[in-house]
Phi, psi and omega in degrees: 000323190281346217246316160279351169288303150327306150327278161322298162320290182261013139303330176276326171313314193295313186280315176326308194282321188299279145260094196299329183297336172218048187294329196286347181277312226261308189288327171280315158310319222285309187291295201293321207290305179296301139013261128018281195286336160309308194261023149290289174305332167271307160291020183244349202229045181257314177274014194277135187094352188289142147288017169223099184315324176254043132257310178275043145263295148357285177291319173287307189305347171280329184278309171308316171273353140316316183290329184277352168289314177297288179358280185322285201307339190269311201261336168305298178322301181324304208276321182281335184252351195245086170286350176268019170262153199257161213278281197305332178293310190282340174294294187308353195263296172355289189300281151358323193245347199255318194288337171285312172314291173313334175284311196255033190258331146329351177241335180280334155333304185299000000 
């Protein structure tokens, strides 16, 4: 969570200077992404540590597919009451900050 909040910041410090036009796209994605990954991260680690191996199988596949619902749940509304913030910028922030995370969360782990 701290490691996509970081992210997001400074993709976003980056898009200020690049393209100014869609820092509000890059920050809101950004907000929404951590979001998400708290309460992934929190319903996967409720059972962490159980002798019972299917409740944290369980408790994570539940956490993922939460998240990907607040996502949803997050960037639609947005995208249907705002049209003129763009879609793609925030879907691409999306991809981006979750892919970074699954790439490093086996090394911020150890």
């Amino acid at each position: 969570m701290t490691f996509q909040a970081i992210a997001a910041l400074v993709i976003g410090l980056a898009v200020v200077v690049v393209t100014p036009d869609v820092w509000f796209e890059v920050i809101w994605a950004g907000a929404l992404c951590v979001v998400a990954q708290s309460y992934f991260t929190w319903r996967s680690l409720r059972h962490f540590g159980s002798r019972h191996t299917a409740l944290f199988v369980v408790a994570t596949s539940q956490g993922l597919f939460g998240k990907w619902i607040i996502l949803a749940a997050g960037l639609i509304p947005v995208w249907v009451t705002q049209p003129d913030l763009n879609a793609i910028t925030m879907l691409l922030m999306v991809v981006i900050l979750n892919t970074l995370s699954a790439m490093l969360a086996p090394i911020l782990v150890k």
